[in-house]
Backbone bond lengths (Angstrom), bond angles and torsions (degrees), N, CA, C in turn:
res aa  C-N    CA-C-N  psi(-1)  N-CA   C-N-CA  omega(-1)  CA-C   N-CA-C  phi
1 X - - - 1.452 - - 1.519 108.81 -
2 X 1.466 124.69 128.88 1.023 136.53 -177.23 1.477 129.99 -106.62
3 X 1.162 130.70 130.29 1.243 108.84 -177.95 1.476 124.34 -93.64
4 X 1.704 114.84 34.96 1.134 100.59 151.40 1.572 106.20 -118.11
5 X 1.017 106.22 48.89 1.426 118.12 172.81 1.563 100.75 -102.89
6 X 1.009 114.17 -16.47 1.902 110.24 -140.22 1.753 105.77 -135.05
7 X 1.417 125.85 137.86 1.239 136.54 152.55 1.407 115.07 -45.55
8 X 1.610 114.42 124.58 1.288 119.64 -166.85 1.294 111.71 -83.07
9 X 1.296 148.77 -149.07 1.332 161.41 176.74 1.243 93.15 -176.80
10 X 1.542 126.38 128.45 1.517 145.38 -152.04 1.518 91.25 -113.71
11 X 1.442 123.42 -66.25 1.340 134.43 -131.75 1.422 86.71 -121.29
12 X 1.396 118.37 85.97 1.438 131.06 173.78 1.681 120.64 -112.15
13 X 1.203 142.74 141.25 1.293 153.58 106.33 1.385 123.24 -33.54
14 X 1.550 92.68 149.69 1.553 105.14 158.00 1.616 115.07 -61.72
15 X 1.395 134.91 133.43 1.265 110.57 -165.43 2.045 102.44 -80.55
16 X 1.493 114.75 -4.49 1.280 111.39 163.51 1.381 123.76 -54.04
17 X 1.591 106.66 -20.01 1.610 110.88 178.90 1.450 115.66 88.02
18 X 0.871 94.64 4.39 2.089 109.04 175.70 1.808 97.68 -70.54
19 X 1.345 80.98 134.86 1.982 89.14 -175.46 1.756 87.62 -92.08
20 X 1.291 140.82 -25.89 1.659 113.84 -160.86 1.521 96.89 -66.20
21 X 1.303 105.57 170.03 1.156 160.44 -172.29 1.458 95.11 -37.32
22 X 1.580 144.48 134.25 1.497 95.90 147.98 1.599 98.41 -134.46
23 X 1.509 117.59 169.01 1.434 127.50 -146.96 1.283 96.68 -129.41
24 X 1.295 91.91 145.08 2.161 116.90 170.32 1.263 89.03 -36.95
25 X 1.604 105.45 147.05 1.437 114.24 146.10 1.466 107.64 -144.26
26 X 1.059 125.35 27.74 2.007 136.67 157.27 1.414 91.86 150.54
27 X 1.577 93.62 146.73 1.390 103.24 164.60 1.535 93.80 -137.42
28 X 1.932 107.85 160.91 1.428 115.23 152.95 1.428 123.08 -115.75
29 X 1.391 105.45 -164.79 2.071 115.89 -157.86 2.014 73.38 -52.84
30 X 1.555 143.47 -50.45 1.623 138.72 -127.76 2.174 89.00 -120.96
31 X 1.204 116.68 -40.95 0.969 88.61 177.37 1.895 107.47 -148.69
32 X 1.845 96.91 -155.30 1.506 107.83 -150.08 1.589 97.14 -145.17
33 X 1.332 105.57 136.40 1.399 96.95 -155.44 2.323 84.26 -146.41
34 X 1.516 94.32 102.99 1.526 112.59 160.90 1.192 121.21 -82.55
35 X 1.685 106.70 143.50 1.567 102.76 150.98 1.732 136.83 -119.72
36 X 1.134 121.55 -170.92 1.107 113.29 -161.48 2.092 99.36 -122.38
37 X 1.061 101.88 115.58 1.548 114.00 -148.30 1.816 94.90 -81.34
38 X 1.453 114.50 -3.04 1.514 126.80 -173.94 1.242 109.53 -108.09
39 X 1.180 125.51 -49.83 1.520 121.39 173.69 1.280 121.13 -123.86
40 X 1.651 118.68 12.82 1.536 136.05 168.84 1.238 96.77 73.66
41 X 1.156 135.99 24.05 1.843 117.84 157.76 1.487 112.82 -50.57
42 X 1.438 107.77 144.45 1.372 112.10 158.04 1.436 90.87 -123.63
43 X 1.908 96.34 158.64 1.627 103.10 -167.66 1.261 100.47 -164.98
44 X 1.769 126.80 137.78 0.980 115.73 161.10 1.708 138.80 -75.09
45 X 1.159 107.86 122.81 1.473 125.13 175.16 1.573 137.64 -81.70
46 X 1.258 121.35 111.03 0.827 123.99 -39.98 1.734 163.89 -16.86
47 X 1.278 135.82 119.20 1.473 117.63 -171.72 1.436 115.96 -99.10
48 X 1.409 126.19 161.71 1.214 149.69 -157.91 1.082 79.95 -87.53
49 X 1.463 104.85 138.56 1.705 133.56 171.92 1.595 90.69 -75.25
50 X 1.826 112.94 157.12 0.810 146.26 -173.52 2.012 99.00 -65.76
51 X 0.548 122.75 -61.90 1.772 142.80 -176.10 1.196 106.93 -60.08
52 X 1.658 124.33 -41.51 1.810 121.57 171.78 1.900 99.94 -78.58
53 X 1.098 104.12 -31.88 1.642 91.38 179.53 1.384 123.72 -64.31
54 X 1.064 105.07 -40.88 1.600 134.77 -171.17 1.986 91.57 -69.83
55 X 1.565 102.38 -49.16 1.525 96.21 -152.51 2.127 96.43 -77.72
56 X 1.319 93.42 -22.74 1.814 100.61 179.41 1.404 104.29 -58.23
57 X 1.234 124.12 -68.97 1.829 141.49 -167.69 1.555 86.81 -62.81
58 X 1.412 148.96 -39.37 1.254 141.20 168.51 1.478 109.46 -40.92
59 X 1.423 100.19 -72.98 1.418 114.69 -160.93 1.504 123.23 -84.66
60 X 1.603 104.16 -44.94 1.525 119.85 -162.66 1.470 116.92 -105.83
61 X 1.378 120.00 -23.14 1.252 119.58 -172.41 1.402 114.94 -78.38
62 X 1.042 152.36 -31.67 1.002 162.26 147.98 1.251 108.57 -8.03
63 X 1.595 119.58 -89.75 1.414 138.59 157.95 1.760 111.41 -23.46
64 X 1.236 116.08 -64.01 1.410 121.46 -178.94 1.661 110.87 -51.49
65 X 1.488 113.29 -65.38 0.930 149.31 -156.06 1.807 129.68 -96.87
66 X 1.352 92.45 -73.04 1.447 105.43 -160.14 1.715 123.55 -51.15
67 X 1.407 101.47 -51.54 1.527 114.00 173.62 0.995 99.74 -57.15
68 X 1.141 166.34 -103.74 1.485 162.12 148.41 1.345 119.26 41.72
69 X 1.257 117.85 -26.88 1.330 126.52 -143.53 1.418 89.32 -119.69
70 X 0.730 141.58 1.28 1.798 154.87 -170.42 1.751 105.67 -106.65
71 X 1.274 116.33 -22.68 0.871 98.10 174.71 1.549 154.78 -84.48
72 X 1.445 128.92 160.65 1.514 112.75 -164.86 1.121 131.99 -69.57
73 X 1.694 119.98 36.17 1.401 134.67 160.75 1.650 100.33 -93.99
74 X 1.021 119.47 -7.58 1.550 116.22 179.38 1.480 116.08 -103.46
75 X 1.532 116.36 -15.60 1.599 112.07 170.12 1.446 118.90 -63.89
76 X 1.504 123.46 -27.44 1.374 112.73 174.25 1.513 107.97 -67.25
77 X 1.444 124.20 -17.88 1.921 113.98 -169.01 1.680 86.14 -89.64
78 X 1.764 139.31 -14.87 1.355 103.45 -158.85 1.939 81.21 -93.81
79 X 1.351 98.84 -36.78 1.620 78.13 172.14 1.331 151.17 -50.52
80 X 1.434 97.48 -25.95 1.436 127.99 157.69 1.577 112.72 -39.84
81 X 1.119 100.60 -94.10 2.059 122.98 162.21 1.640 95.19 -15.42
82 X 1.688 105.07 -74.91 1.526 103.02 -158.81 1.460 106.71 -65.91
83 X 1.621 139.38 -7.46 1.419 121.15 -170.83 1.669 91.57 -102.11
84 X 1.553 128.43 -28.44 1.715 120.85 170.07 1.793 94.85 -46.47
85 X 1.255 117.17 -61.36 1.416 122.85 -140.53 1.522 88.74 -66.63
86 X 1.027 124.34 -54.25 1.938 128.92 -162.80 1.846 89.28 -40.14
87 X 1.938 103.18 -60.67 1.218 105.76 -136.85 2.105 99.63 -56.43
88 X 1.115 113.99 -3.93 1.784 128.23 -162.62 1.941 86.61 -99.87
89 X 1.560 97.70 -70.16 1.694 89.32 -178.18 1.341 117.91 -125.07
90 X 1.280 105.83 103.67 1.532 108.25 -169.73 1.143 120.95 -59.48
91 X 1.380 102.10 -49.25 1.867 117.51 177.62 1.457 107.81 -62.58
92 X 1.488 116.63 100.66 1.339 127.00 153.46 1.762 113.82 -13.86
93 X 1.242 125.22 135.74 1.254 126.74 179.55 1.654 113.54 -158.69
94 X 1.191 131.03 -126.11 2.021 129.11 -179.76 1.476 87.69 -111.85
95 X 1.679 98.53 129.26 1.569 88.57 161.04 1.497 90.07 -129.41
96 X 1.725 119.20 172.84 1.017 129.55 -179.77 1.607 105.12 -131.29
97 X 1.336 123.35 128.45 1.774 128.34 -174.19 1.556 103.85 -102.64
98 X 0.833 136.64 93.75 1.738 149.65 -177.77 1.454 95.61 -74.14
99 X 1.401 116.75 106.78 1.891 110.75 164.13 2.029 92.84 84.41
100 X 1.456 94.88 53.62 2.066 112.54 -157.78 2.100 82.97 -88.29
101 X 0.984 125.64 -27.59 1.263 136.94 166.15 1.796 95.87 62.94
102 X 1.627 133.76 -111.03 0.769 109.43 176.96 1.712 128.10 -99.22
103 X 1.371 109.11 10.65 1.446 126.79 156.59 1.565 103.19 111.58
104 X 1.347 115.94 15.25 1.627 123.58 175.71 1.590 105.76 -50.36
105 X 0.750 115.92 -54.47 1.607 112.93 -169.62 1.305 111.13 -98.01
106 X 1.392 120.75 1.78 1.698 120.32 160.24 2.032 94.70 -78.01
107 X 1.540 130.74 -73.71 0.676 139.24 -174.47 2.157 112.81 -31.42
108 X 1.263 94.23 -37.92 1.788 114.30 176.69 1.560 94.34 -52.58
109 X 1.096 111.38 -55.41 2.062 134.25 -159.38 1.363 90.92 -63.07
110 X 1.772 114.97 -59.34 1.684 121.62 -153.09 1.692 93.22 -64.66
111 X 1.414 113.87 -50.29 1.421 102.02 -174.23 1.495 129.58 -66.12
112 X 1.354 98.72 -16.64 1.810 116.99 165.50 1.767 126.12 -74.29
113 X 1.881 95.43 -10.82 1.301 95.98 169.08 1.363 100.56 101.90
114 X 1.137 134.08 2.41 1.545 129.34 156.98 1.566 131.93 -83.46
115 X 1.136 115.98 147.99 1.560 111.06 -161.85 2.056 84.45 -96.75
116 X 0.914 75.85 118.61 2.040 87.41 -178.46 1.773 111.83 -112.60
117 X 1.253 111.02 149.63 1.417 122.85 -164.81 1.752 87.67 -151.60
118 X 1.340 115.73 138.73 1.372 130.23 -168.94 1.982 99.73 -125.71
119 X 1.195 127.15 154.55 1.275 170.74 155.02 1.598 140.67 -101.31
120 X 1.352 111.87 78.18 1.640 111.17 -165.10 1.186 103.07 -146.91
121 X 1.719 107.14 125.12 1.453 135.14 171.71 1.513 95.64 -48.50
122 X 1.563 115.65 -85.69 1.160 115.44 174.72 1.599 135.72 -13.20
123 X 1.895 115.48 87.51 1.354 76.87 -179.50 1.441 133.82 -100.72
124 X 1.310 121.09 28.69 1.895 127.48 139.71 0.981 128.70 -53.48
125 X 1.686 112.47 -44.53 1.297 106.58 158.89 0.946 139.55 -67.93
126 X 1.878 130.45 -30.62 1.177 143.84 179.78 1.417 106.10 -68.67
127 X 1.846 115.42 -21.38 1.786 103.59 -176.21 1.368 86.03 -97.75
128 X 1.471 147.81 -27.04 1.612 104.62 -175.44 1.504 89.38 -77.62
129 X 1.093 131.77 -28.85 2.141 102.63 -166.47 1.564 107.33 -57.51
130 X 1.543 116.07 -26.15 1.520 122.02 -177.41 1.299 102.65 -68.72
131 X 1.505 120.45 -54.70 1.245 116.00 178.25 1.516 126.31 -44.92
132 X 1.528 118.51 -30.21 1.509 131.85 -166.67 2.204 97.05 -92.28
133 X 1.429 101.82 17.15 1.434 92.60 177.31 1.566 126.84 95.11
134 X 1.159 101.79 -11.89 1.558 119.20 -167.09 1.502 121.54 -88.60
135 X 1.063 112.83 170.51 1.546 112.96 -154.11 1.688 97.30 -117.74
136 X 1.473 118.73 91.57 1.399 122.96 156.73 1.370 138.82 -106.84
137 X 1.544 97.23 132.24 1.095 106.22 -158.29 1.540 120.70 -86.23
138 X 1.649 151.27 148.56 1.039 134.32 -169.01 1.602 120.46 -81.58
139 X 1.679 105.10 140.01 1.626 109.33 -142.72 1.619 107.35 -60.21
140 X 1.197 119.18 -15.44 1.482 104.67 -179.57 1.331 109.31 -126.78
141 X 1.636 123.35 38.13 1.379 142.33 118.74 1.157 113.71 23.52
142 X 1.930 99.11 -72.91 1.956 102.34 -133.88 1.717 84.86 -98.42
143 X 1.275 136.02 -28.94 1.412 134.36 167.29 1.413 129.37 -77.08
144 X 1.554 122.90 -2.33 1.097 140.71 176.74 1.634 112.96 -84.37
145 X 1.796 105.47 -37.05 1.136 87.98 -175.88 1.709 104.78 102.21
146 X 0.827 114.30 -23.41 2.022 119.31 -175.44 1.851 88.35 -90.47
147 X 1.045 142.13 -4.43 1.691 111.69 174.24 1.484 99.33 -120.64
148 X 1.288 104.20 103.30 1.571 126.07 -177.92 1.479 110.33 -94.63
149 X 1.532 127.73 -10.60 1.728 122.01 136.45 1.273 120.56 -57.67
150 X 1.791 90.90 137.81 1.683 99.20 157.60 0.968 98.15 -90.08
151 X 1.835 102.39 -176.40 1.528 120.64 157.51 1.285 116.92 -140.91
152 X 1.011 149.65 170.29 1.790 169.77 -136.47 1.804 74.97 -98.41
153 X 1.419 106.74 -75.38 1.620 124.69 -136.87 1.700 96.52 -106.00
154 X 1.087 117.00 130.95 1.961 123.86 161.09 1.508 91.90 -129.93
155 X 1.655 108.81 102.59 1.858 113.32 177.85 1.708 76.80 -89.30
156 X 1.517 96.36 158.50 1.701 111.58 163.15 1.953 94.49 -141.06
157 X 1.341 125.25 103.18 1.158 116.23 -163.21 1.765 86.01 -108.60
158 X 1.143 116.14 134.72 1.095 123.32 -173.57 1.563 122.51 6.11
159 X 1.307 85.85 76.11 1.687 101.79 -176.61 1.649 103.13 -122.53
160 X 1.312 129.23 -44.72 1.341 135.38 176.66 1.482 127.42 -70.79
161 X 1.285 114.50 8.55 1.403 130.95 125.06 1.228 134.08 -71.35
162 X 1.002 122.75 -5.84 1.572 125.31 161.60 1.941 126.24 -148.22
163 X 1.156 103.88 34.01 1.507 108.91 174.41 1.879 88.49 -104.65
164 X 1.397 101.99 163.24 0.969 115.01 176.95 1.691 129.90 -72.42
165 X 1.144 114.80 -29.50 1.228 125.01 176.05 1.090 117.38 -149.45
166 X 1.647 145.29 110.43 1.484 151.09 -100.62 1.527 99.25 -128.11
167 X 1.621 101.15 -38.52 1.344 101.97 179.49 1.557 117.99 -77.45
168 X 1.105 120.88 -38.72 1.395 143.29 168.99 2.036 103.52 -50.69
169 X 0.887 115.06 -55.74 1.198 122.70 155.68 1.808 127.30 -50.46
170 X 0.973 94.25 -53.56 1.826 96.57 163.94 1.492 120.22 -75.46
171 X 1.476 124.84 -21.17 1.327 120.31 178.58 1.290 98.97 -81.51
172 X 1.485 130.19 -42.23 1.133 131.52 -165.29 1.880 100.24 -60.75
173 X 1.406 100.89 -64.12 1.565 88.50 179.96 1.486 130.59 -72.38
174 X 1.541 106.65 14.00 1.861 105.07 160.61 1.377 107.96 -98.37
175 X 1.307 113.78 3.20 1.931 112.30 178.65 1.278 91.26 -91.79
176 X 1.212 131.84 -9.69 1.368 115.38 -163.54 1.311 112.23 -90.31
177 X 1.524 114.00 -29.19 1.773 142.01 -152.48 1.460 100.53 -87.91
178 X 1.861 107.63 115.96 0.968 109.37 -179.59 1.676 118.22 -68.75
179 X 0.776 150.08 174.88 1.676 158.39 -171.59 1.498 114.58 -45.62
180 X 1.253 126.61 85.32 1.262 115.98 -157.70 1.863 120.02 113.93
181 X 1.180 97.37 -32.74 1.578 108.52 179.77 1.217 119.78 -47.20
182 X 1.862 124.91 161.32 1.529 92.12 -179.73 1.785 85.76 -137.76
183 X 1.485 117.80 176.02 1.224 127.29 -168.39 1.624 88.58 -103.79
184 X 1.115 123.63 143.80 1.721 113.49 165.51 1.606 100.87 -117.17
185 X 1.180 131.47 153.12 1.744 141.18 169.47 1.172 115.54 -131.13
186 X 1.294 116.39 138.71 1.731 127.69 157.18 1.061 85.12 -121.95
187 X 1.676 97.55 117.07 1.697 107.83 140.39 1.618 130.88 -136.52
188 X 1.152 117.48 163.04 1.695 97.31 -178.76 0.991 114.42 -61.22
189 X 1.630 111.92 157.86 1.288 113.75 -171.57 1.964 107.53 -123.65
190 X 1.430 86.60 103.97 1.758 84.43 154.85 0.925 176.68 -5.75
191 X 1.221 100.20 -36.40 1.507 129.16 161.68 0.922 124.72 -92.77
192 X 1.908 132.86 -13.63 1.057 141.79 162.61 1.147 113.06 -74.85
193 X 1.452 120.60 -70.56 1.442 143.01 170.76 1.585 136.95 -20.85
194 X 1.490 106.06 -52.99 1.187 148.99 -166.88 1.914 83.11 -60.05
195 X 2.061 103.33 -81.92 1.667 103.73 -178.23 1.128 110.20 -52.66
196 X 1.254 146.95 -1.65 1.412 138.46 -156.19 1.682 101.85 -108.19
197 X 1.338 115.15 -18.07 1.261 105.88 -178.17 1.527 102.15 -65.93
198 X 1.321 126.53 -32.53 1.430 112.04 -167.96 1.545 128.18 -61.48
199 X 1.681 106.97 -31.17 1.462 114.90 172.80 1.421 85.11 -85.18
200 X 1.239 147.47 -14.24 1.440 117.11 -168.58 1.796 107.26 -78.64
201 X 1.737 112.02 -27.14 1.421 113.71 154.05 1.107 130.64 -53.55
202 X 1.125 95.88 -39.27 1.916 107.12 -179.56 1.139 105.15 -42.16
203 X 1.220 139.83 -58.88 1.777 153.45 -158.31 1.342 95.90 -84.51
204 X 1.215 136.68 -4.23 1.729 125.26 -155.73 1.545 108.76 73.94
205 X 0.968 143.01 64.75 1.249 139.96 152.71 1.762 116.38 -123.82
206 X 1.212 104.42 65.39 1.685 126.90 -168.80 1.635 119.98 -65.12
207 X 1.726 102.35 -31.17 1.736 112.92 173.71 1.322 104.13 -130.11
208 X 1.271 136.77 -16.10 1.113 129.79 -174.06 1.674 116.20 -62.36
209 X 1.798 111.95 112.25 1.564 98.35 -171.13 1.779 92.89 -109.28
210 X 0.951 102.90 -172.75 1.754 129.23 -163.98 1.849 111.52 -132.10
211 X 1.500 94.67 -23.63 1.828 82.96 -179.64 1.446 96.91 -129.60
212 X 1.195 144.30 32.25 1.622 127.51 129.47 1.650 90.86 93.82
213 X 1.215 101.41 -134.15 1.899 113.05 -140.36 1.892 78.16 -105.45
214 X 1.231 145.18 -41.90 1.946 154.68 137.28 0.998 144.37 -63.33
215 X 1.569 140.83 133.19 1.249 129.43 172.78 1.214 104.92 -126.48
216 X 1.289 140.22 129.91 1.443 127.81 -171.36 1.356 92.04 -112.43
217 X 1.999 107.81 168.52 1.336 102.27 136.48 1.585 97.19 -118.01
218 X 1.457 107.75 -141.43 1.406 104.01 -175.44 1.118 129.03 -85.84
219 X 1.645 118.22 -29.20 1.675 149.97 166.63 1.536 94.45 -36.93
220 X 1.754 114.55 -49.16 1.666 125.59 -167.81 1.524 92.71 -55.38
221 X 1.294 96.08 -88.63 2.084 114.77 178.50 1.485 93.97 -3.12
222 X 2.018 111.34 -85.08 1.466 105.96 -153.90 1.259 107.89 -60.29
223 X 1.102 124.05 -25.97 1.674 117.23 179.75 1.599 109.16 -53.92
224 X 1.402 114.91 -48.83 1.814 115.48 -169.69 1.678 94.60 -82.02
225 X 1.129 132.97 -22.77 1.262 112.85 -175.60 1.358 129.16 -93.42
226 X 1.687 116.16 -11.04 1.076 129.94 162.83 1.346 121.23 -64.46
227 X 1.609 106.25 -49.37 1.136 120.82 166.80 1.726 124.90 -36.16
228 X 1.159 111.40 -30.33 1.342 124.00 -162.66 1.379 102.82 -127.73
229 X 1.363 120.90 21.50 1.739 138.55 152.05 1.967 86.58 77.17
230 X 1.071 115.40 35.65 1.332 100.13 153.45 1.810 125.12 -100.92
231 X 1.032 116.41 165.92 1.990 124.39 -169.38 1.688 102.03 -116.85
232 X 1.253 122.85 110.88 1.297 117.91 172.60 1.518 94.27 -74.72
233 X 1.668 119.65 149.06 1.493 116.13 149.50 1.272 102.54 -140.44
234 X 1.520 118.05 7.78 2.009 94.83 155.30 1.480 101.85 -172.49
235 X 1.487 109.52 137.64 1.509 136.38 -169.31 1.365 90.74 -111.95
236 X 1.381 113.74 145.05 1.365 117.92 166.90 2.044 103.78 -172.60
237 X 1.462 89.59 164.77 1.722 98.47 -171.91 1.109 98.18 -62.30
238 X 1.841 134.45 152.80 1.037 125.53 165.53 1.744 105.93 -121.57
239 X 1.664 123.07 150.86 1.245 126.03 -146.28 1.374 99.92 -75.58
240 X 1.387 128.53 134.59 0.613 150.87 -138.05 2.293 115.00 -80.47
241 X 0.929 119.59 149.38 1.669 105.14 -158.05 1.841 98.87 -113.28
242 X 1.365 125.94 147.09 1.539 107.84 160.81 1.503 89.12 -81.42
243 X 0.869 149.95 -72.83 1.577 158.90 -169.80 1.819 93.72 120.99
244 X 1.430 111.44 162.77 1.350 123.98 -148.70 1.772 82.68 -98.53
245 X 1.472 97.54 146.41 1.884 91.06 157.64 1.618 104.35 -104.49
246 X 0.848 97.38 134.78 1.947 124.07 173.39 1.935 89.94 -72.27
247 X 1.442 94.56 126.12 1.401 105.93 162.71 1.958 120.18 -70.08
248 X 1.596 85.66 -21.06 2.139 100.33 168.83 1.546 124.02 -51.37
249 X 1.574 109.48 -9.29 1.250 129.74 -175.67 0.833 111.96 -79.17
250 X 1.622 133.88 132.48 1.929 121.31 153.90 1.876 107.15 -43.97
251 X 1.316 114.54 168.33 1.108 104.07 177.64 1.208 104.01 -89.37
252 X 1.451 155.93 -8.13 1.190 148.64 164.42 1.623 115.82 -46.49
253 X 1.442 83.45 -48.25 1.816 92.11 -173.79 1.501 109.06 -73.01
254 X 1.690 116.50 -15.94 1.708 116.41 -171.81 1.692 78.99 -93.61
255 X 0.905 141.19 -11.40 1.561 125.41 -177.64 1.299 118.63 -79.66
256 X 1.607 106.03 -28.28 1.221 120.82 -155.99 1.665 96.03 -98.77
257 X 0.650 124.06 -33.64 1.818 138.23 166.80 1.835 103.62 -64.23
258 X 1.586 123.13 -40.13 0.887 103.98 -171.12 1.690 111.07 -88.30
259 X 1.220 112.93 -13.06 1.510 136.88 176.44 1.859 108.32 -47.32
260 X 1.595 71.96 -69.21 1.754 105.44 179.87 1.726 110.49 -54.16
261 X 0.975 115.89 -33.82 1.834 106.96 -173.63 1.357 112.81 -106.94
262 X 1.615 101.63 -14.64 1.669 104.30 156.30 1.407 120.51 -43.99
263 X 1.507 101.66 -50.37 1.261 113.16 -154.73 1.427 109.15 -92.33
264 X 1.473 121.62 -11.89 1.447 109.27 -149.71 1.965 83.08 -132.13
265 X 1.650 120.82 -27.07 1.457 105.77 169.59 1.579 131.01 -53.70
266 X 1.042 120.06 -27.39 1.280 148.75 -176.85 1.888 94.93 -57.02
267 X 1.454 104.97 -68.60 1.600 104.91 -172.44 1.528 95.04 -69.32
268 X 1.226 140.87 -31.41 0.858 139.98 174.73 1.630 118.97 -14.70
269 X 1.812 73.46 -93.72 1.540 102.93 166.93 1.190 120.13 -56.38
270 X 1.231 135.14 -10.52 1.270 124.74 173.76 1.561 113.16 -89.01
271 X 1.606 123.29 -12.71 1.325 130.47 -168.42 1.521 89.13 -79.24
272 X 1.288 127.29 -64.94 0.753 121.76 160.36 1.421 162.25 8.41
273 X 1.595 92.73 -89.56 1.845 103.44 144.27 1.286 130.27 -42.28
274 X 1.246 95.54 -47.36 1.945 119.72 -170.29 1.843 99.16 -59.96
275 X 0.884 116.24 -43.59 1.632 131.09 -148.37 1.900 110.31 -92.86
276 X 1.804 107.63 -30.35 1.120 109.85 -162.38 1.553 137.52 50.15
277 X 1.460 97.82 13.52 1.436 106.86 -169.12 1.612 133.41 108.47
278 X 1.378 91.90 -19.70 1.288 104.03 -156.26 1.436 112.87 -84.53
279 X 1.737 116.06 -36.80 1.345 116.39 176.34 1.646 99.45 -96.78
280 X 1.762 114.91 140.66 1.571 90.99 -163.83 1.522 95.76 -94.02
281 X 1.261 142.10 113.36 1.482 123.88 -162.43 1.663 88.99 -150.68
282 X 1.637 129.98 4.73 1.510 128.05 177.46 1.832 102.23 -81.87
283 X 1.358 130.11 179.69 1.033 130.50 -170.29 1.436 109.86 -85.35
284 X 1.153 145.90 2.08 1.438 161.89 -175.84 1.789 114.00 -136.80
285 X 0.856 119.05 150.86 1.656 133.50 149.70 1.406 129.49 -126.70
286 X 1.078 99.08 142.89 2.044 104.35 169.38 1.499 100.17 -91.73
287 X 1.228 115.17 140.52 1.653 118.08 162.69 1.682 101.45 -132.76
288 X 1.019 129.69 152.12 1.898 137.79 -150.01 1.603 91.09 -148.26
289 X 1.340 124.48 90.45 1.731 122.24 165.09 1.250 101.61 -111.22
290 X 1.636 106.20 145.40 1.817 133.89 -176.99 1.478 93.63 -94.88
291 X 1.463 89.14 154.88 1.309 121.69 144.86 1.331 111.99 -86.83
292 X 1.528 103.85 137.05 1.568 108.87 167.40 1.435 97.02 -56.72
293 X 1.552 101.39 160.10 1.622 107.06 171.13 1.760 108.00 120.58
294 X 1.350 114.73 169.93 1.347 125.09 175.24 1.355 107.91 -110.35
295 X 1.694 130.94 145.72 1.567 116.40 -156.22 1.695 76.89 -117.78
């Protein structure tokens, strides 16, 4: 997603709501990337209006993106997600997949015994997940007011890198969570990312970013989820992704991506292994917040 695809928003906040100041932390030749000196957001600056994001993942992502995104370099991250989430609620119950794309990791859930319901801008993606049997729901559902079920589970798997407003997105999925329920997240993580741009120059990779319109670390997360009466009770590394190359690319730039994760998946995965989860220092994280309440 690009931002000269997209309607800007000039006059932005941290979406934590912190009034200081907040300051460059890299820009390239296309964009500008702030942070938030209160709860460590980084964010691109200008940001994409709510309506070009919404209208891109409608129309364009698909093509760019989406098919791509199906593929079986991504079943080890939904397994990932689904073995954090078991170890919190074992007993299968409603989960809901926000940004369910083509329903890979709803289908992971259904065979684990969860009654799953999916969420996707995309609508190519939303008709093959229909096609695969699955239960999707219509994309502006949970703000409309028309989905009057809860569920146990609201996964957001790397979705809060690119919705328009993060908090708005997290309140929405703690209204949803029945008593006890918990929200689960993958998002990139910051602290990896951030040093990595420098070898990612090294190779020629000068604009090419990896975390979208957000970059969190975890300090960010608990800040928006508290805010919105959610309880973190467990952070952990999440397994690690090559990420798909989009054929939308010149091939220089798919060369340069494939160069780049040659070289740098390897440590990846090895932080990983090494760590068990525990230190979050892999290119992703899981974070698991409750609802107050007894489930």
């Amino acid at each position: 997603m690009t931002t000269e695809m997209m309607n800007q928003e000039t006059l932005i906040d941290c979406p934590c709501g912190a009034a200081e100041q907040l300051a460059e932390v890299f820009h390239t030749p296309t964009r500008r990337y702030v942070g938030c000196p209160v709860c460590d957001l980084v964010f691109l600056y200008p940001r994409p209006t709510r309506e070009s994001v919404e209208g891109y993942f409608h129309e364009t992502y698909d093509g760019h993106y989406g098919a791509v995104e199906a593929c079986d370099d991504r079943q080890p991250v939904y397994r990932s997600v689904l073995k954090h989430l078991s170890s919190y609620l074992p007993s299968p119950g409603t989960l809901l997949d926000v940004g369910c794309g083509d329903g890979e990791f709803l289908l992971l859930c259904r065979r684990a015994g969860w009654d799953c319901s999916g969420i996707e801008l995309s609508e190519q993606a939303a008709t093959r997940a229909a096609r695969k049997g699955l239960t999707i729901l219509p994309p502006h559902t949970l703000e409309s007011g028309e989905e009057v079920r809860h569920f146990d589970v609201v996964a957001l798997i790397n979705v809060l890198e690119t919705v328009a407003d993060p908090l708005a997105m997290l309140r929405q999925a703690a209204d949803l969570l029945t008593p006890g329920g918990v929200v689960i997240v993958r998002a990139t993580n910051g602290r990896f990312h951030l040093p990595m741009r420098a070898p990612a120059r090294w190779i020629g990779s000068q604009s090419d970013q990896a975390f979208h319109c957000y970059l969190y670390t975890t300090k960010t997360l608990k800040t928006l989820m508290a805010s919105v009466g959610l309880k973190v009770i467990s952070l952990r590394n999440s397994r690690p992704s090559r990420g798909p190359l989009s054929p939308v690319h010149p091939w220089f730039s798919r060369l340069k991506w494939t160069v780049s994760r040659t070289l740098l998946w390897p440590f990846s995965q090895t932080l990983y292994y090494a760590t068990h989860g525990r230190i979050l220092c892999a290119p992703s994280f899981e974070i698991v917040a409750q609802q107050p309440g007894n489930r």
